[in-house]
N, C-alpha and C positions, 0 to 999 in steps of 0.2 A: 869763309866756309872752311877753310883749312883749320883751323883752330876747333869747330864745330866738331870734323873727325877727329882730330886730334883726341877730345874732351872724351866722344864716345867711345873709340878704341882704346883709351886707357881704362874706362871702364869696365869692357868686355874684358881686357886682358886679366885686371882685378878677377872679375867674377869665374874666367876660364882658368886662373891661379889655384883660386880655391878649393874650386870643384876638380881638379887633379890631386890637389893636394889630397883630399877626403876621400877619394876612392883609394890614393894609394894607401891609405892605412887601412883597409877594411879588405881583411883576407875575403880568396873568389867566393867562397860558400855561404859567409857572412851576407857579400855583397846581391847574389841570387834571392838570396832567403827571407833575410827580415824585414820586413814589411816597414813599408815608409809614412808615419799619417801626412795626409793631404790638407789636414786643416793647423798644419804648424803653428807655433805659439809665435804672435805679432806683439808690437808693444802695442796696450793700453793704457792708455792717459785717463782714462775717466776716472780714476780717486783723486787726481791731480787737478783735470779738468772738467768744466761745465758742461759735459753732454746727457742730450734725452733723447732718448726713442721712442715716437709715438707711440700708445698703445695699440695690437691690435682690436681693440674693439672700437676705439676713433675709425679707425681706418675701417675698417667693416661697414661703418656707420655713413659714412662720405663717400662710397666706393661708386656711385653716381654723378659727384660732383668733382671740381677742380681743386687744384694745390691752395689756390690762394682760399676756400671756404674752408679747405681742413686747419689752414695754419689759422684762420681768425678765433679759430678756439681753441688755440695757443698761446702761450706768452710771446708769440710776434705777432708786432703791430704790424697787418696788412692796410697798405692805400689802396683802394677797391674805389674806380669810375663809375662802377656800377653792372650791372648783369651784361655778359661778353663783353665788355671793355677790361680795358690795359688794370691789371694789379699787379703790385710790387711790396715786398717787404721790408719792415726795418727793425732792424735789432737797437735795443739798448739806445734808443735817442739815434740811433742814424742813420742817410740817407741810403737810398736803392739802392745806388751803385754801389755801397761800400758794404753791402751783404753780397755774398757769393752765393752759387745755386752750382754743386755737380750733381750729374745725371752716370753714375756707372764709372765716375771718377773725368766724365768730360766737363769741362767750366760747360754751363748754358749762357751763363751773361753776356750780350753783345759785344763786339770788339767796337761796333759803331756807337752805339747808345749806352752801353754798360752796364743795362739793368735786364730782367728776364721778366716777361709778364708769367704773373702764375697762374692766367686765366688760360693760357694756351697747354696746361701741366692736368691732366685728366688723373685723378689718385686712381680710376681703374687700373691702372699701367705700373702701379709702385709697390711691390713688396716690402716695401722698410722707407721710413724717413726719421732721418738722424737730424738733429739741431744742436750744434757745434755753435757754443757762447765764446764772444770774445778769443782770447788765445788760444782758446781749441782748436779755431778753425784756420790757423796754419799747417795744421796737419794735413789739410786739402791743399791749399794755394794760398798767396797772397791777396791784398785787398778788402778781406770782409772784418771790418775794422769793431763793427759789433757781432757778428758771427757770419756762419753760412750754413746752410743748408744739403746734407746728403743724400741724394736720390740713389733708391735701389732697383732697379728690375732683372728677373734672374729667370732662367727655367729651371725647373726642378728634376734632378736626377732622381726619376721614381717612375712606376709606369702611366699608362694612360691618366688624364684628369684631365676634367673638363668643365666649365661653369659659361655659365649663360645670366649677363643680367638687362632685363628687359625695364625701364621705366617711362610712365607718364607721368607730367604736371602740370599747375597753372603755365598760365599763358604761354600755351603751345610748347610746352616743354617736352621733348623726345629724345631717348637716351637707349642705344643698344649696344652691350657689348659681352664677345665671344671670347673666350681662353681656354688655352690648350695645352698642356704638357705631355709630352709621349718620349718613348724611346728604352732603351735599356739602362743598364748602369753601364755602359762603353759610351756607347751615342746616345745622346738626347736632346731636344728641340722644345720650345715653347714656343705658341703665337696668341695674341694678344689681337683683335680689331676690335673699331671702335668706330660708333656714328651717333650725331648728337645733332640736335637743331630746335632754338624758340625760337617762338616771335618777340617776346619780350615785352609785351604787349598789357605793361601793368597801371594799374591806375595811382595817380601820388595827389599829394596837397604844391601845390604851387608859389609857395612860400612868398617869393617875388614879387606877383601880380597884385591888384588892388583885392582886398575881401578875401583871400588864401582860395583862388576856387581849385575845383578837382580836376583835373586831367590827366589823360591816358598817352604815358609813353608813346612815340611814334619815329618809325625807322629805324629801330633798333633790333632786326632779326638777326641771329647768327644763326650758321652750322659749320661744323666739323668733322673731319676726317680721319683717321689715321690706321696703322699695321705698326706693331713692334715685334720683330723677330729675333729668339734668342735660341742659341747652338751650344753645345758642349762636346767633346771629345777627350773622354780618358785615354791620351794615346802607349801609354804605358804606366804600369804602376808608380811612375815618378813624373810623368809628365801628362796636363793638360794643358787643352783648346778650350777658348772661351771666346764666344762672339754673340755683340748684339748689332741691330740697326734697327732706327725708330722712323720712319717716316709720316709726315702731318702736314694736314691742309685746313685751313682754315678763312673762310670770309665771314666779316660781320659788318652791319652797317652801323655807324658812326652816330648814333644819335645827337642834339644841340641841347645843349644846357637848359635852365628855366629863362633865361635873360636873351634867349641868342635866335634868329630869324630863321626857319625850317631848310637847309640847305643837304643837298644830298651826298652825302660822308663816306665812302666805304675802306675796309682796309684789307688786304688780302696779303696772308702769312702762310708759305711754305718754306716747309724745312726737311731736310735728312739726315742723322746723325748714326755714325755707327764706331765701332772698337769690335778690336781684336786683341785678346791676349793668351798668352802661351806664358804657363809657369811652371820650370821646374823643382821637383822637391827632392833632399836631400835628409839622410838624420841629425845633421847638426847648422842646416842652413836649406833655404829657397831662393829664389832669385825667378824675378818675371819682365818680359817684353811687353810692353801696351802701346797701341798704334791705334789715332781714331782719325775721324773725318765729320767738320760737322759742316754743311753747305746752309746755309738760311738767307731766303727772300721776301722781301715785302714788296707792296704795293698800294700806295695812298692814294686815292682818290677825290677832289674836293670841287665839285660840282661852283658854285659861287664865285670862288677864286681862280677857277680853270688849273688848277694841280692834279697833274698825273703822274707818279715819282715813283720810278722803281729805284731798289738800292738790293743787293747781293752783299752779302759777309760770307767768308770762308777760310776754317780754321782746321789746321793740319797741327797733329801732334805727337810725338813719340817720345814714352817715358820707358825708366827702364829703374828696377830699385832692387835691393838685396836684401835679406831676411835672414844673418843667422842665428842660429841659438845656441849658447851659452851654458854651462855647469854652473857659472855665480848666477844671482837673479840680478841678471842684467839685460836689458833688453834696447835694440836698435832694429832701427828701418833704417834704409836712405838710399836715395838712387837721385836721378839729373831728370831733368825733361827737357825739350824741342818745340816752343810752339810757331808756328807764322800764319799772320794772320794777314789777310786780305780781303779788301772792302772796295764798295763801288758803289759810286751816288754821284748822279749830278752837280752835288755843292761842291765836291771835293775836287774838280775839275781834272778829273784823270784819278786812274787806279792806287792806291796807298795802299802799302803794306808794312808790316814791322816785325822782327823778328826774339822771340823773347826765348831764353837759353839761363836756364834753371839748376842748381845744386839746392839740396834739401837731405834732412839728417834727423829723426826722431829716438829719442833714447832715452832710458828709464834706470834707475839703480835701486833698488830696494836695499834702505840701510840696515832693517830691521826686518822685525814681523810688523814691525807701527808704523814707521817712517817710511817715505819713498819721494825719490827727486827725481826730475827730467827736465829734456833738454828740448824744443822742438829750432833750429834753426833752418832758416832759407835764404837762401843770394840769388837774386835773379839779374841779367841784364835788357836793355831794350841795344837791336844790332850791335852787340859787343861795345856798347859805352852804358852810360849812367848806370853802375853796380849799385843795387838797392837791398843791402843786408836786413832781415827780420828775426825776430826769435822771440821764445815764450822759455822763460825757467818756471819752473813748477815745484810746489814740495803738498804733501800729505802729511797727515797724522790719523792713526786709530788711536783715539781713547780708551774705546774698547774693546776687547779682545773679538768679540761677534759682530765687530762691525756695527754695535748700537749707536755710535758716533763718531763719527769722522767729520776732519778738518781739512781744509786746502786752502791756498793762496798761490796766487800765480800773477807776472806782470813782465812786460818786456815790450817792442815796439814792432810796428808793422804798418805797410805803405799801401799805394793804391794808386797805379800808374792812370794817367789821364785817357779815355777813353779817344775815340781817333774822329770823332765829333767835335769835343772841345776841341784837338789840335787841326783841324783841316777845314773845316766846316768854313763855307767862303758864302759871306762874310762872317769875321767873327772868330773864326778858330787861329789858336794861337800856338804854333810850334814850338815855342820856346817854354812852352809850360812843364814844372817841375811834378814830382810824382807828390802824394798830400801822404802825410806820415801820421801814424798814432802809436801815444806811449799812452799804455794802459795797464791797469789792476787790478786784483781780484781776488776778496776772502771772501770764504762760506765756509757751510755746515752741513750735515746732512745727517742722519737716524735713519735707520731700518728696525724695527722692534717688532717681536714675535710676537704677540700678547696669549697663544695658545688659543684653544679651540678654532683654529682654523683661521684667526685674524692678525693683519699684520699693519702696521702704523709706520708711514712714510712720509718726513719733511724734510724741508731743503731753505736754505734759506743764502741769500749771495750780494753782496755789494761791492762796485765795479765803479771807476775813475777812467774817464778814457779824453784823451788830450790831444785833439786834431789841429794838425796845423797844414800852411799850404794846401785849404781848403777851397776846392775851385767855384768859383762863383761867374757868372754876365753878369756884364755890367755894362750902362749905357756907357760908349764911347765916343760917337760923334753922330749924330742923326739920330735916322733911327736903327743906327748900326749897333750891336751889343755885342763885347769882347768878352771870351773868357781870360779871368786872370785868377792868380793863384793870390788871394785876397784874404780870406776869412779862417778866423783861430774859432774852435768851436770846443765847449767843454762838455759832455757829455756823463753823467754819473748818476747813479740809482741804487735801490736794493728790491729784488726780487725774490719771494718768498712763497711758497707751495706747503699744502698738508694733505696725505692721501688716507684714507683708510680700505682696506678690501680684505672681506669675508669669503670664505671657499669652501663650498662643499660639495659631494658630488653630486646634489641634485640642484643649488644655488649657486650664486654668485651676486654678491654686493661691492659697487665701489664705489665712494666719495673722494673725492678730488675738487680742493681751492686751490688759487693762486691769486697771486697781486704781483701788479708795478708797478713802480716808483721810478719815474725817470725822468728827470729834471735834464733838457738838452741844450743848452743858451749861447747866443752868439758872443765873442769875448773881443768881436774887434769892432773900430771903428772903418768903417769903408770909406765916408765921407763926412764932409759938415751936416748932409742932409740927412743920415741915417740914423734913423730910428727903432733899430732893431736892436743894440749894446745892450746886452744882458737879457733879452725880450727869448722866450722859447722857441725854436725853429718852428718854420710853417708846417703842420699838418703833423706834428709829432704830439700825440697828448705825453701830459704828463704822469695820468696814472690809467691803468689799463687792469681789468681783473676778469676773469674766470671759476667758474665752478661747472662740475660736473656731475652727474647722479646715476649708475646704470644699474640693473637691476634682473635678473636672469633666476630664472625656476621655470626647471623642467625644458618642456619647448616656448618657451613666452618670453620675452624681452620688455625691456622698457629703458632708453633713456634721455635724459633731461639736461639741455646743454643750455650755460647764460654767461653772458659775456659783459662786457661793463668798460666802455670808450668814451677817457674824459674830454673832456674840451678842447679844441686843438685853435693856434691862430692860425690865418690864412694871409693873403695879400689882402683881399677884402675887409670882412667881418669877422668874428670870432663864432666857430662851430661849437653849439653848446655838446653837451655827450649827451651818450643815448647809450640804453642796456636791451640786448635783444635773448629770447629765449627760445629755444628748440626744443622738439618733442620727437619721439621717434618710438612705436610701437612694432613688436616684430613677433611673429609667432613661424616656428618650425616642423616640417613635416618628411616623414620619411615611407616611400613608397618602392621596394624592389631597387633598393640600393641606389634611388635616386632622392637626392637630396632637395628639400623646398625651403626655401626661406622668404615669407612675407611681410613687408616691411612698409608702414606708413608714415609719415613724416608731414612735418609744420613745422615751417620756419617763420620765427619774427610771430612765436605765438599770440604776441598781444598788440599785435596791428601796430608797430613804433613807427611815427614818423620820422625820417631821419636825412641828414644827408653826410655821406663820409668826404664827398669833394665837395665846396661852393658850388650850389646853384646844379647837382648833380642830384638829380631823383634815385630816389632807391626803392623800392619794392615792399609792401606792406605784409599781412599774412601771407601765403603760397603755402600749398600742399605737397606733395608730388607719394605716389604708388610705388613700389620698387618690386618685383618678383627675379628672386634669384636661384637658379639650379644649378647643381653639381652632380656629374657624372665619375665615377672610380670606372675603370676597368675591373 
């Protein structure tokens, strides 16, 4: 712990250096007077690196459903158990754990499990979702070895606003939820609630049974809960307060596969997550404190087996980073972080914790008006031993002067400590397990072209090498006891490629949107004499995956048209053939006394697809669902 302050106080002493130093050059009147902006220039990586921001009219579009439906019509492959059950994400050929998920800059991933379900992730609640490819996403954290994921939610410094969205759908589908923004331009507050509950209640083909007969899902209702509060305070023209906390409740019951005897399954998931931060600004630098808390419990339930298992995770973290700016075009972040984490489960036989203590560095040099390099590196340790260095170099090129084509390349390495399951989990977990590393790479392209009257032509195209080793795997050990070990080399690599077009005018709007993936993920090592997996594609990863998109807006009327396209993936079992599924979504807008109407109907899975995305896991045919949403201005 002495070393801990050590690290921090030298830090603050750095940041209180500076910030002396900068006032003392700035005579008193200067220092009174000229106005400081608030939204200082940060490095951006994006000509360097792979990021996208959803659109808002995606998010518009889903603003009923959860993370894990918005991302499936994305270029991330979501594993979806099926309606309220467990989904999880994979980038670029890899597993859940090794995509990251922050919420306001908090990790979500389990310290226990290591993965986030994004069915417990309501898009009602997210202002912005960023997707951080590959080396991007060391700009968040370590571990998301094909990317991660950036969750936003913010109150708006603006006056009153307020929206109400109310929906019904198939099989007992109910959906309401309230948001708020108020306050001044000093103070301002946003709240968000939120309530949801089906039965789930859908009819599927049976694949399994003799003659494929029809049956209706059973035991499978959920609902949901939650509040998200968020705060601001401009406390002086150089300093603000920022605070959120998200509190969420959740049961669902457990349904049984096609193959598995009717047993009574429930899971029960609370959680609280909150941050606080305070940043000051300066004209040739900022600097901010961020302090969060996120407490998450489960609750498993298993009727048959007589399992009643609670388990507690709890992660404390304070970071702290600097921001100045520069007369060259050069640009740097970096600050340290603090995180401990603490867990409690039965298996584990007594409480585990670990303490992780972070340096991290982001910076940019523009050599040209064409060219530009960067740097993103990170050091983290677990309790002051095993130092695990990462980094990404980056470089850009404009070809042309308007940004009609740009080039990037980017590769460097990065790790992914073992989750406190693999290492504690009794029986079974293994303390000595090393953290899994990936060296990876990355060219593409990208065009923005005007075409005039009002249109614009946007493609992208990127292929990526990603090279895992110390890849954790169970494995029978002796019985029916299975160990984890740091076992499996795994080669992951593809190319990913998009074309968009969109029309604008002020009474329209047209956008078409492709995309494709090509993601070949294969195992490279042998385990045993008996394994049969050497060079065979990971379980449950396809290997090509596409999207198209169609929206269409005149006047007050909407229309859009979403399809998606999941190839065949291997399992332990059989081999899951693909299936392409299509959405429909009609919306008409009304405005009465300054009160905003938007009606909105929707069909998913328009052409009835039978399908399953897990073994032996039913999925849902046509469904409809109603959405009416109001917005109030002050």
């Amino acid at each position: 712990m002495k070393l801990n302050r050590l690290i921090w106080f030298s830090f603050f002493w750095v940041i209180g250096s500076i910030h002396i130093h900068a006032q003392s050059r700035l005579d008193k009147d200067t220092f009174r007077m000229k106005e400081v902006d608030l939204n200082a220039q940060k490095n951006n990586d994006k000509n360097r690196l792979k990021t996208i921001t959803i659109d808002s009219t995606v998010l518009i579009n889903h603003q009923s459903q959860t993370l894990a439906d918005l991302l499936s019509q994305s270029s991330v492959f979501v594993k979806d158990y099926g309606p309220g059950m467990v989904a999880t994400p994979g980038f670029r050929g890899t597993a859940a754990d090794q995509t990251k998920t922050f919420w306001n800059g908090i990790p979500l991933n389990s310290s226990m499990y290591g993965i986030q379900d994004l069915n417990l992730i309501p898009v009602f609640l997210l202002d912005a979702v960023d997707i951080n490819y590959g080396g991007a996403s060391l700009a968040n954290g370590s571990g998301g070895f094909g990317g991660s994921l950036n969750l936003k939610s913010d109150s708006k410094n603006e006056p009153y606003q307020a929206e109400l969205i109310s929906t019904v759908g198939s099989f007992g589908d109910i959906k309401n939820c309230l948001g708020m923004n108020y306050g001044s331009t000093k103070i301002w507050g946003g709240t968000k609630v939120y309530y949801e509950m089906a039965e789930n209640n859908f009819p599927y083909i049976n694949t399994f049974q003799w003659g494929n007969p029809a049956e209706t899902e059973k035991d499978a209702a959920t609902y949901q809960y939650g509040v998200l509060q968020s705060f601001g305070w401009q406390l002086s023209e150089k300093d603000i307060l920022t605070a959120n906390a998200w509190y969420q409740y959740s049961y669902r019951h457990l349904p049984q596969t096609m193959i598995s005897d009717l047993n009574h399954e429930y899971q029960i998931d609370e959680s609280i997550r909150t941050n606080a931060e305070y940043r000051h600004y300066e004209n040739n630098y900022n600097w901010g404190i961020d302090a969060s808390y996120a407490n998450e419990y489960l609750y498993y339930h298993n009727e048959l087996d007589g399992i009643n298992e609670p388990s507690t995770n709890q992660r404390y973290e304070l970071k702290a980073d600097i921001n100045p700016v520069f007369k060259i075009p050069f640009h740097f972040n970096g600050g340290l972080d603090e995180i401990e984490e603490v867990a409690n489960i039965k298996e584990y036989e007594g409480i585990k914790q670990r303490n992780r203590t972070g340096l991290w560095a982001d910076a940019g040099y523009d050599i040209s008006k064409r060219w530009e390099i960067g740097l993103i590196a990170r050091t983290e340790e677990i309790d002051f031993r095993s130092v695990q260095p990462a980094f990404t170099a980056s470089a850009s090129y404009k070809a042309l002067k308007k940004e009609e084509l740009n080039f990037h390349i980017n590769g460097g390495h990065n790790y992914n400590y073992p989750n406190l399951n693999d290492l504690y989990w009794y029986p079974g977990g293994n303390p000595n397990l090393q953290p899994e590393h990936s060296w990876f790479s990355e060219a593409g392209a990208n065009s923005d072209i005007d075409l005039h009257n009002h249109n614009t032509l946007h493609s992208d195209i990127s292929v990526f090498s990603n090279w895992i080793d110390n890849y954790i795997l169970w494995t029978p050990a002796s019985g029916s006891i299975w160990q984890a070990e740091n076992l499996k080399k795994v080669w992951a690599r593809g190319i990913e490629a998009s074309v968009s077009f969109d029309h604008k005018t002020s009474v329209a709007d047209i956008m078409v949107k492709v995309s494709y993936q090509y993601t070949p993920s294969t195992d490279q090592s042998l385990v045993s004499a008996y394994d049969q997996t050497l060079g065979e594609q990971l379980i449950y990863i396809p290997a090509q995956t596409a999207q198209a998109l169609c929206s269409a807006s005149y006047l007050k009327y909407s229309l859009t048209a979403e399809y998606t396209y999941t190839g065949s993936r291997n399992t332990t079992d059989i081999p899951l053939p693909g299936y392409s599924l299509v959405n429909l979504f009609v919306g008409r807008a009304l405005v009465y006394h300054k009160i905003h109407f938007n009606l909105t109907a929707r069909c998913y899975n328009l052409f009835n697809e039978s399908y399953q995305a897990i073994i032996w896991r039913p999925m849902p045919g046509r469904w409809y669902e109603l959405s009416l949403k109001v917005d109030l201005w002050k």
